[in-house]
C-alpha positions as a Markdown table, in Angstrom:
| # | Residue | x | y | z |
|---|---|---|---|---|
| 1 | Unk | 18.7 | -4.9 | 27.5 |
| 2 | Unk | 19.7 | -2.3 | 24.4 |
| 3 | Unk | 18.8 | 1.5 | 25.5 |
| 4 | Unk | 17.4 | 4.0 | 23.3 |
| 5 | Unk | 19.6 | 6.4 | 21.5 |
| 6 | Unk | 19.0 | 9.6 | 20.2 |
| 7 | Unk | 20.5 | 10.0 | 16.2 |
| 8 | Unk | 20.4 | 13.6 | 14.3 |
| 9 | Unk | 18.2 | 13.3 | 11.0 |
| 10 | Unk | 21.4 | 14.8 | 9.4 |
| 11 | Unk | 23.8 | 11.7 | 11.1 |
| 12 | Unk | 21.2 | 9.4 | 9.9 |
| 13 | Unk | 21.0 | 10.7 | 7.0 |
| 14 | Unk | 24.5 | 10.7 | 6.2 |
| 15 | Unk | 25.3 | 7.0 | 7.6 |
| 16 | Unk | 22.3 | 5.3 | 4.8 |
| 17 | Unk | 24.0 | 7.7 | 2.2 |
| 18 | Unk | 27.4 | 6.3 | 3.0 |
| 19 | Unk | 25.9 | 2.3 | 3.2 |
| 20 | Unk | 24.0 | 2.7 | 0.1 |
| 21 | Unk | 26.9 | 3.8 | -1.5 |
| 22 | Unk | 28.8 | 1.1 | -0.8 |
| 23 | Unk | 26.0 | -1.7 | -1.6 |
| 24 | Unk | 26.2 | -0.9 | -5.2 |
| 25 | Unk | 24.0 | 2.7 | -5.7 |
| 26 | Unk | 25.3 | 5.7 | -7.5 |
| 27 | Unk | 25.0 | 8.8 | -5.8 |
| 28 | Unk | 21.7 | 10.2 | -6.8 |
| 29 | Unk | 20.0 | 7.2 | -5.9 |
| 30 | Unk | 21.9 | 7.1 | -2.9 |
| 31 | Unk | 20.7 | 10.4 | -1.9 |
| 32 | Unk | 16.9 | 10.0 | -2.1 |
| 33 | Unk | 17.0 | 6.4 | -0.7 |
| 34 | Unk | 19.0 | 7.8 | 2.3 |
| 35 | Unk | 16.3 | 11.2 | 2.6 |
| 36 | Unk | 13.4 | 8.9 | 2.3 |
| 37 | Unk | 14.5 | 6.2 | 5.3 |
| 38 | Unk | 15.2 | 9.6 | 6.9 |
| 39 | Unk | 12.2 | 11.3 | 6.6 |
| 40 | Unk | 10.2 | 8.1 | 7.7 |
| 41 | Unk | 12.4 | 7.8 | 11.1 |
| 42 | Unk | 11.8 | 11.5 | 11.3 |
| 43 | Unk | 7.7 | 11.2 | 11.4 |
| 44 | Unk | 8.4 | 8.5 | 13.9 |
| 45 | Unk | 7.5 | 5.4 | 11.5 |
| 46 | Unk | 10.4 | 3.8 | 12.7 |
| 47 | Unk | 9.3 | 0.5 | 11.5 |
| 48 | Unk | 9.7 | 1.6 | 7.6 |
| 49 | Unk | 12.9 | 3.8 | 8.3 |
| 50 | Unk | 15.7 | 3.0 | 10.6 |
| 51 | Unk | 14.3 | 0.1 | 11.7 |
| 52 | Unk | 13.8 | -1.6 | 8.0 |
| 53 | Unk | 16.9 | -0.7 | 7.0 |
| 54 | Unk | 19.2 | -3.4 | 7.5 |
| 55 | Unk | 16.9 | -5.8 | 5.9 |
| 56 | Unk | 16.7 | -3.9 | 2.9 |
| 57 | Unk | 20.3 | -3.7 | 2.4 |
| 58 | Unk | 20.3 | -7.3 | 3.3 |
| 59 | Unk | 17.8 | -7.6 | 0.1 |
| 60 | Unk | 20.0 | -5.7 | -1.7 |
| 61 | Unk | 22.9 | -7.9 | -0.8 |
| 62 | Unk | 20.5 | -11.5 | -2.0 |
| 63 | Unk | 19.5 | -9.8 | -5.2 |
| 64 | Unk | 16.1 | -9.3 | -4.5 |
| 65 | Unk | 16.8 | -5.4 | -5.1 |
| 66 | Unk | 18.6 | -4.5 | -8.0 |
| 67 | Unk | 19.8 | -1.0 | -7.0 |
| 68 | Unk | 20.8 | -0.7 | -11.0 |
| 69 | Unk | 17.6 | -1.0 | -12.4 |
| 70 | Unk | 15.3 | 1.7 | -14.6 |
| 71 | Unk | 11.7 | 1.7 | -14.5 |
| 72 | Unk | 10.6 | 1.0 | -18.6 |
| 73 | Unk | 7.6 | 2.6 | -19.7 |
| 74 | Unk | 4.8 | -1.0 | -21.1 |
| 75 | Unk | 1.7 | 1.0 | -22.5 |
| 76 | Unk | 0.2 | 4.3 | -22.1 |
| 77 | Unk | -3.6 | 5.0 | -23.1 |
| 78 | Unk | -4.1 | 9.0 | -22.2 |
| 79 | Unk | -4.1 | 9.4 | -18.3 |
| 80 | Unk | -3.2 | 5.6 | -17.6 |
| 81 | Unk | 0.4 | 4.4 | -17.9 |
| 82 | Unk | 1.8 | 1.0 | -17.1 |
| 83 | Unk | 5.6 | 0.5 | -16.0 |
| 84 | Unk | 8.0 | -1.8 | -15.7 |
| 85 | Unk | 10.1 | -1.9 | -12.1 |
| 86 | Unk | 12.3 | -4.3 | -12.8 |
| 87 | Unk | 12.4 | -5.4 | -9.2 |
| 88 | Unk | 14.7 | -1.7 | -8.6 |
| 89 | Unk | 14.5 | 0.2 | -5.3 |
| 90 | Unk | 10.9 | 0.4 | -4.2 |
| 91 | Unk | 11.0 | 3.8 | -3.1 |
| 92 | Unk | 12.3 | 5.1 | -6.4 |
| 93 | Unk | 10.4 | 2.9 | -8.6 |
| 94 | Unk | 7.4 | 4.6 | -6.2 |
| 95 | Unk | 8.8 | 8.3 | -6.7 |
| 96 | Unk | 9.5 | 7.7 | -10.5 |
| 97 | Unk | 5.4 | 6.3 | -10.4 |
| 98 | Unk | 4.3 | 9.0 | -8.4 |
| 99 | Unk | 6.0 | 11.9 | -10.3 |
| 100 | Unk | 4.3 | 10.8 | -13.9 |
| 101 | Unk | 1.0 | 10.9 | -11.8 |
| 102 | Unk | 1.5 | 14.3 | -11.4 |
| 103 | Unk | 2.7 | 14.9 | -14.9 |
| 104 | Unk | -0.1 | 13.1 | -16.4 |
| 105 | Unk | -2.7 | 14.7 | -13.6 |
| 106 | Unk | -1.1 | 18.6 | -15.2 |
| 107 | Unk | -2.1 | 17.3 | -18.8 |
| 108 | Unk | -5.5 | 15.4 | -18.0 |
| 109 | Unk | -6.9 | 16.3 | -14.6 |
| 110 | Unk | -6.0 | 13.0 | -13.4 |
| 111 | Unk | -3.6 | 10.5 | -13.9 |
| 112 | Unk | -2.6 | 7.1 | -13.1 |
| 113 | Unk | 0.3 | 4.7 | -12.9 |
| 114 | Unk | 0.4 | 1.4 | -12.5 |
| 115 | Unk | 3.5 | -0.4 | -11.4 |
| 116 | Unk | 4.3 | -3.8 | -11.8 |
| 117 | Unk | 7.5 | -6.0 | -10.8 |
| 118 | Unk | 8.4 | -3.7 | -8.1 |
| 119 | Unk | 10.2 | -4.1 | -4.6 |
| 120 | Unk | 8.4 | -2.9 | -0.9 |
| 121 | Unk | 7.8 | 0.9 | -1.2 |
| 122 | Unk | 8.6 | 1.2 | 2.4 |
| 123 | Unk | 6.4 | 4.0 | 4.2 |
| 124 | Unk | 3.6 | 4.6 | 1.7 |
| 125 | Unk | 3.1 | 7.3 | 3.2 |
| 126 | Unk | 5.9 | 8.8 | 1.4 |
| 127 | Unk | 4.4 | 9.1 | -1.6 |
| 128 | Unk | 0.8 | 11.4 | -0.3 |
| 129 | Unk | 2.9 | 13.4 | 0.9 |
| 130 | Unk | 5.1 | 14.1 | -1.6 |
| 131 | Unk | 1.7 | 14.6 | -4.2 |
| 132 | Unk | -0.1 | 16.5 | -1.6 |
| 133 | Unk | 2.5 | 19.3 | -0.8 |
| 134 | Unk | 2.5 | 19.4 | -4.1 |
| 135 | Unk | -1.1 | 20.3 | -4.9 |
| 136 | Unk | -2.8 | 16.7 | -5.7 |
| 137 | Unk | -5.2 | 14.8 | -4.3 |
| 138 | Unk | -3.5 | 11.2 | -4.2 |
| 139 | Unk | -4.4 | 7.4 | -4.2 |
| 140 | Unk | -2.4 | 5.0 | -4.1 |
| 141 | Unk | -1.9 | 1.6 | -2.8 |
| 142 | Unk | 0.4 | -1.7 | -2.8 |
| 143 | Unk | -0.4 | -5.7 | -3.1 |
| 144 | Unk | 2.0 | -7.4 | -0.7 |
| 145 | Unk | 2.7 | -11.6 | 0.0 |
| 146 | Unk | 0.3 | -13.0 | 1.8 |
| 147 | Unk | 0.2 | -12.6 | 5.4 |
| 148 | Unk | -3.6 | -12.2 | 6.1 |
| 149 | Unk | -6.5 | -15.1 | 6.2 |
| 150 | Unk | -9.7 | -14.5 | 4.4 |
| 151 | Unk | -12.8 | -14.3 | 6.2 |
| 152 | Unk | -14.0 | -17.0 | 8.2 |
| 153 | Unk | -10.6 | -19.0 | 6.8 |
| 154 | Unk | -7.4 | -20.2 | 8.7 |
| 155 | Unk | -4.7 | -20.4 | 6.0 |
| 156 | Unk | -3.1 | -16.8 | 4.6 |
| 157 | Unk | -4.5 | -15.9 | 0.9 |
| 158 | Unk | -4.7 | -11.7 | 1.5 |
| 159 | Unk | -2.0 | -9.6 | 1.9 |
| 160 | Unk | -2.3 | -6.5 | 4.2 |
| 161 | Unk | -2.1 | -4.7 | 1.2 |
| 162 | Unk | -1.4 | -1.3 | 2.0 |
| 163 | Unk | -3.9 | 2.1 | 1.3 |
| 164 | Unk | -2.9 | 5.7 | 1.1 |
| 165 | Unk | -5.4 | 8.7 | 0.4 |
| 166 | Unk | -4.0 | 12.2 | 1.1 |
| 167 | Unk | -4.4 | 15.7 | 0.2 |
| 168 | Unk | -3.3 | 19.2 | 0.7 |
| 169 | Unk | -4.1 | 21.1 | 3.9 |
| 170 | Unk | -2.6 | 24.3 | 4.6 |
| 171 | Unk | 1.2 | 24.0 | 4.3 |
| 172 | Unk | 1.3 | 20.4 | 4.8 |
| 173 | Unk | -1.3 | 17.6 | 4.3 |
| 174 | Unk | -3.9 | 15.5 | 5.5 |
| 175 | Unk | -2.7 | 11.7 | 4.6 |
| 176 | Unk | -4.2 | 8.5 | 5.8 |
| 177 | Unk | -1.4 | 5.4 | 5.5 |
| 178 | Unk | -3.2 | 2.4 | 6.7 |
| 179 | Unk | -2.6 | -1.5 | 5.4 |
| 180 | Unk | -6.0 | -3.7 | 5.5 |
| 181 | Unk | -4.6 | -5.6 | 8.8 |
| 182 | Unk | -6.1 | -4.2 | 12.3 |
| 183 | Unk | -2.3 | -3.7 | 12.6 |
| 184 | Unk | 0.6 | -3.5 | 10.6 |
| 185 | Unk | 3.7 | -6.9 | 11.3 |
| 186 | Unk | 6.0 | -3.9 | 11.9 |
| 187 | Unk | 3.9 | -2.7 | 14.6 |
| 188 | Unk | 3.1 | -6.3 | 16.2 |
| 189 | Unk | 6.9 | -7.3 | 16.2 |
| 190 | Unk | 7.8 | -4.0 | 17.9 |
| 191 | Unk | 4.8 | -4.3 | 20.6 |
| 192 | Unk | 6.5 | -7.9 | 21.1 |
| 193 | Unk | 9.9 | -7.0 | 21.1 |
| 194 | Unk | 8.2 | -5.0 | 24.3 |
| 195 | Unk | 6.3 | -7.3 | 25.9 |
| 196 | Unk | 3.6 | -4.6 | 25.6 |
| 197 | Unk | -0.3 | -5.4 | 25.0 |
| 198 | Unk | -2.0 | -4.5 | 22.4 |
| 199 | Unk | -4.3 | -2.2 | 23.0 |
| 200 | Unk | -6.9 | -3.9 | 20.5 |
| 201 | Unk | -7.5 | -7.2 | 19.1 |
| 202 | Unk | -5.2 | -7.4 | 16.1 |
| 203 | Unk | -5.4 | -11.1 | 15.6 |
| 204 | Unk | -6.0 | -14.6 | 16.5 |
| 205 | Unk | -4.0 | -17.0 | 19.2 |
| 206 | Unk | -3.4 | -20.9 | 17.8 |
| 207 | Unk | -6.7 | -21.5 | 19.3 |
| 208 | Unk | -8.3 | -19.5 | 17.3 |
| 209 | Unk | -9.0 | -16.6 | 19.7 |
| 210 | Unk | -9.3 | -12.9 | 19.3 |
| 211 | Unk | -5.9 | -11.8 | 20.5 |
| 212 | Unk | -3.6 | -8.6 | 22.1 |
| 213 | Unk | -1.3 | -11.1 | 22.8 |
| 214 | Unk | 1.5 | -9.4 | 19.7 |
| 215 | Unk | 3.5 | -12.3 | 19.8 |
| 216 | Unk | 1.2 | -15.2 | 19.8 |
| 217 | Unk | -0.5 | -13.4 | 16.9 |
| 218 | Unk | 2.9 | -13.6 | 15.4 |
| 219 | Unk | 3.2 | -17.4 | 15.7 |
| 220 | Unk | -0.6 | -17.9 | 14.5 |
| 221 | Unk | 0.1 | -15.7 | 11.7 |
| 222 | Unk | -3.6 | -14.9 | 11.7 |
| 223 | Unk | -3.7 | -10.8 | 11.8 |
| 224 | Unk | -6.9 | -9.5 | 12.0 |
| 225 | Unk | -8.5 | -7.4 | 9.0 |
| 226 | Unk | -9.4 | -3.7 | 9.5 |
| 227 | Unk | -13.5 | -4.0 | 9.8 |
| 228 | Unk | -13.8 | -8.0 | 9.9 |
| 229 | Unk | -15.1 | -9.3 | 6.7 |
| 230 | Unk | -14.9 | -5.3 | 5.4 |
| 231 | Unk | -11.1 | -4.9 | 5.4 |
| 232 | Unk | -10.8 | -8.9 | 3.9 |
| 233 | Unk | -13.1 | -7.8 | 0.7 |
| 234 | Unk | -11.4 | -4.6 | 0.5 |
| 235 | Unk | -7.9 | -6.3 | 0.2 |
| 236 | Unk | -8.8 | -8.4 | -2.4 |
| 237 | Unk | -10.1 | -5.7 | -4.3 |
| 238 | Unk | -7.0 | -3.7 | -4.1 |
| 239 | Unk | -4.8 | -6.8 | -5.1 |
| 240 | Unk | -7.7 | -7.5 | -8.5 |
| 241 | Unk | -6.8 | -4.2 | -9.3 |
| 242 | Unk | -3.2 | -3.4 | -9.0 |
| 243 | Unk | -3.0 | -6.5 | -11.1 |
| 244 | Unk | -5.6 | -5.9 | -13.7 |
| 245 | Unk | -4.1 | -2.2 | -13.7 |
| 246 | Unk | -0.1 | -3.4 | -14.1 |
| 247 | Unk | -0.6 | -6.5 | -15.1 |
| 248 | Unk | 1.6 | -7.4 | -12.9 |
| 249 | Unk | 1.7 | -10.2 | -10.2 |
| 250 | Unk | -1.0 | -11.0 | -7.4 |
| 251 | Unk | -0.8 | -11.2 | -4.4 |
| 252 | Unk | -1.4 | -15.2 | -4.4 |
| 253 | Unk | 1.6 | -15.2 | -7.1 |
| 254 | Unk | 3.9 | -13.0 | -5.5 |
| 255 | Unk | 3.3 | -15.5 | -2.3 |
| 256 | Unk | 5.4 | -18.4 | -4.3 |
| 257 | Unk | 8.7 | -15.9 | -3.8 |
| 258 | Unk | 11.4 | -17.1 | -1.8 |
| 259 | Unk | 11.2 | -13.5 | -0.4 |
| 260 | Unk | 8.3 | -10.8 | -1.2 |
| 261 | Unk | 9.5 | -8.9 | -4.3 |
| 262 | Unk | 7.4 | -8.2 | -8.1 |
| 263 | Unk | 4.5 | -6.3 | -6.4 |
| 264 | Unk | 1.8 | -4.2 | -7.8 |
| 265 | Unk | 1.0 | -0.8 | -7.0 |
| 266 | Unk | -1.4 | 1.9 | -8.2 |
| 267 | Unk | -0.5 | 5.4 | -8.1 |
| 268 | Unk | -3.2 | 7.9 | -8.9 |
| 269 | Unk | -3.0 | 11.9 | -8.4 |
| 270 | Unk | -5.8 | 14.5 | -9.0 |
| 271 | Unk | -4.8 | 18.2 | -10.0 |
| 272 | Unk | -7.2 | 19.8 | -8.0 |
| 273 | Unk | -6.0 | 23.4 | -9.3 |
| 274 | Unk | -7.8 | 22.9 | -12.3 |
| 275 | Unk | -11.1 | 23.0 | -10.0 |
| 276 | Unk | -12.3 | 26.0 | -7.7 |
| 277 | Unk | -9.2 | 25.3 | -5.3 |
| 278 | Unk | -10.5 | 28.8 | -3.0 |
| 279 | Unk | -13.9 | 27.0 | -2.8 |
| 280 | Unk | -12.2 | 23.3 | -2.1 |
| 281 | Unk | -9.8 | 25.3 | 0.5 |
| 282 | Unk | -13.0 | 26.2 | 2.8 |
| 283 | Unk | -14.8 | 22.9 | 2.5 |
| 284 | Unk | -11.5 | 21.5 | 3.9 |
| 285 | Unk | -11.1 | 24.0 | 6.8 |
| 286 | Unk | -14.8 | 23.6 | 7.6 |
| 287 | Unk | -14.5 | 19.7 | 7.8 |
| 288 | Unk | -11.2 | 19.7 | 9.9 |
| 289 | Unk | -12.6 | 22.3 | 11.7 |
| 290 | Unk | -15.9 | 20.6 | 12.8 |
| 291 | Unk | -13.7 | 17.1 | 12.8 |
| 292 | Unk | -11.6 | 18.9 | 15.9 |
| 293 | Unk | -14.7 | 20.0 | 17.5 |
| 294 | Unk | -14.8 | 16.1 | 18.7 |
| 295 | Unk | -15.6 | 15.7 | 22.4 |
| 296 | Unk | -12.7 | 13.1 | 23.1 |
| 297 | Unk | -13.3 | 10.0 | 25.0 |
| 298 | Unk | -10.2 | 11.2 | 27.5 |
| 299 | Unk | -10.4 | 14.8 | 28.0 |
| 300 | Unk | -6.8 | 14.7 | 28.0 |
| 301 | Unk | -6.1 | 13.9 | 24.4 |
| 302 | Unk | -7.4 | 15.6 | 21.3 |
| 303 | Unk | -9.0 | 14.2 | 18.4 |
| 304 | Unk | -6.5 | 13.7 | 15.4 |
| 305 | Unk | -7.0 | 14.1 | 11.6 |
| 306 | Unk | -4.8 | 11.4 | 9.9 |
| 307 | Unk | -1.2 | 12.7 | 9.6 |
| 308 | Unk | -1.6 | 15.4 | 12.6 |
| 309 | Unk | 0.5 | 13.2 | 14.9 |
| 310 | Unk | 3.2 | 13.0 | 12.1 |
| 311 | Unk | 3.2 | 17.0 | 12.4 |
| 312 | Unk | 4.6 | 16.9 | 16.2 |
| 313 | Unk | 6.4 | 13.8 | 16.2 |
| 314 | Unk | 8.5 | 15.6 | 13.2 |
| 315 | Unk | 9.1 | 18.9 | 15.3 |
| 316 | Unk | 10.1 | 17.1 | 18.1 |
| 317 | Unk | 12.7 | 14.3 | 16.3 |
| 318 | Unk | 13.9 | 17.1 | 14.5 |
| 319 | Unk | 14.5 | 19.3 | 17.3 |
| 320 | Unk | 15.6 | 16.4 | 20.0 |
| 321 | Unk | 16.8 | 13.5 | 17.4 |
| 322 | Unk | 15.4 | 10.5 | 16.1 |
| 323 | Unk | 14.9 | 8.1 | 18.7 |
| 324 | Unk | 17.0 | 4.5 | 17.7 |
| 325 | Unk | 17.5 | 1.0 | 19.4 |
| 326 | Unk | 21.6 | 1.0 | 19.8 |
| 327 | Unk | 21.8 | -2.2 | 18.5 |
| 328 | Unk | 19.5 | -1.6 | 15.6 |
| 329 | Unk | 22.2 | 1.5 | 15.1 |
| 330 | Unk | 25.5 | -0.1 | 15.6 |
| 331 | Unk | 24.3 | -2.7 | 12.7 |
| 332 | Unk | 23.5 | 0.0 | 10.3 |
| 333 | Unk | 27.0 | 1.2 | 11.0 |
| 334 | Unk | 28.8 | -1.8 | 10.4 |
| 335 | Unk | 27.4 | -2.3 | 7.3 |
């Protein structure tokens, strides 16, 4: 059985530099790939980081990323701007989309991109907290392949299409990073690779059952959505409008890929300094405040915001080191 090692963010950091470079990115490209897969091992979503990045090399490698390309500017129509990806990186197409949110929120109040022919934006996250540290509210969201039934259906027609809403609070943020599915295939594979139980349902056995069983939900490929028939309806919403928005791909289109790549994503950011941002900063205290007053269900946990846990699990990677599977790491390195 592999054992747990423990990786500097500045090691890690340095070994994605040093593969990127040699899988065909210049430096600069190189650089924020490498921070970004850092950064997302560093708030402990190992699934999107160190975990994810083989594969995404190995993308890189079938041609599904082309480390090359230039988001292209399709239409703009005041706050609303539609790019091209060009099936580049996702997590700079996603930066590029996220930064002329921001420009167009400074000019307009609000803005919003939508991105079509893109590649996985890896931790969505990413991206609210990148607006939110800067000053925006932010939206933003993804359409995926599909890997999730509709309601009441067997076959897979929604993707888990992932949601991020996030803000700034005090020097750092308040971001929620969900995808419509009770849980996300990152987090079912590594709960198998663990023989660990779910502690919820988060999909259906090939019977047909309400699961916690990670792997057999991983045979079925039935995951469960957030909320029942709620999360299903909100996931085809998302995926009608990142389409309509981009028009880019669907979800049901993007599903005919040999490989998920051409997604649709909607970045939207808010410049809330143009509003009473003194009045907006007590209305936020006074929520979070209240929020923490929660009387917890085990007396020895406390009640979270979403993006609180990131906070610690930051401190203590960056202090300790990033916790990595050996042979996850000693594949990275040979590549």
């Amino acid at each position: 059985m592999s054992e747990t090692i423990l990786i500097s963010a500045e090691e890690m950091d340095r070994t994605f530099y040093e593969v990127l470079l040699k899988h065909h990115f210049d430096d600069r490209k190189a650089r924020t790939c490498a921070e970004i897969f850092t950064e997302t091992s560093v708030d402990g979503v190992y699934t999107h980081g160190v975990n994810r990045f083989s594969v995404f090399i190995e993308l890189v490698e079938k041609k599904f990323i082309n480390p090359r390309a230039e988001p292209s500017l399709k239409k703009a129509i005041g706050g609303l701007e539609q790019w091209d990806g060009h099936l580049g990186p996702g997590i700079l197409n996603a930066l590029h989309a996220t930064g002329r949110a921001m420009d167009l929120a400074n000019e307009h109040g609000i803005g919003c991109v939508a991105l079509a022919n893109t590649n996985h934006w890896m931790r969505g996250g990413s991206y609210g907290w990148k607006a939110a540290k800067a000053g925006f509210i932010f939206i933003g969201w993804s359409n995926t392949v599909a890997n999730m039934p509709a309601w009441n259906a067997m076959d897979l027609r929604l993707g888990n299409n992932p949601l991020v809403i996030a803000l700034p609070f005090k020097n750092e943020a308040i971001v929620l990073d969900m995808a419509m599915s009770q849980l996300s295939y990152g987090a079912l594979e590594k709960a198998a690779a663990a023989k660990e139980t779910l502690d919820v349902y988060g999909g259906y056995n090939s019977t047909g059952e309400l699961s916690k069983d990670a792997t057999a939900i991983l045979e079925s490929k039935r995951m469960l959505p957030i909320g029942y028939w709620k999360g299903a309806g909100l996931s085809l919403l998302l995926d009608l409008v990142a389409t309509i928005l981009s028009s880019g791909k669907s979800v049901h289109e993007i599903s005919k890929h040999e490989v998920e790549h051409g997604l649709s994503q909607v970045f939207i950011a808010i410049d809330i300094s143009k509003l009473d941002l003194t009045a907006i900063k007590l209305v936020v205290d006074r929520i979070i405040e209240d929020y923490h007053e929660s009387i917890p269900v085990d007396q020895s946990k406390h009640v979270l915001y979403p993006g609180e846990r990131v906070l610690a699990t930051r401190k203590k990677n960056l202090d300790d080191g990033i916790p990595v599977n050996e042979v996850v790491w000693e594949k990275i390195k040979n590549l």
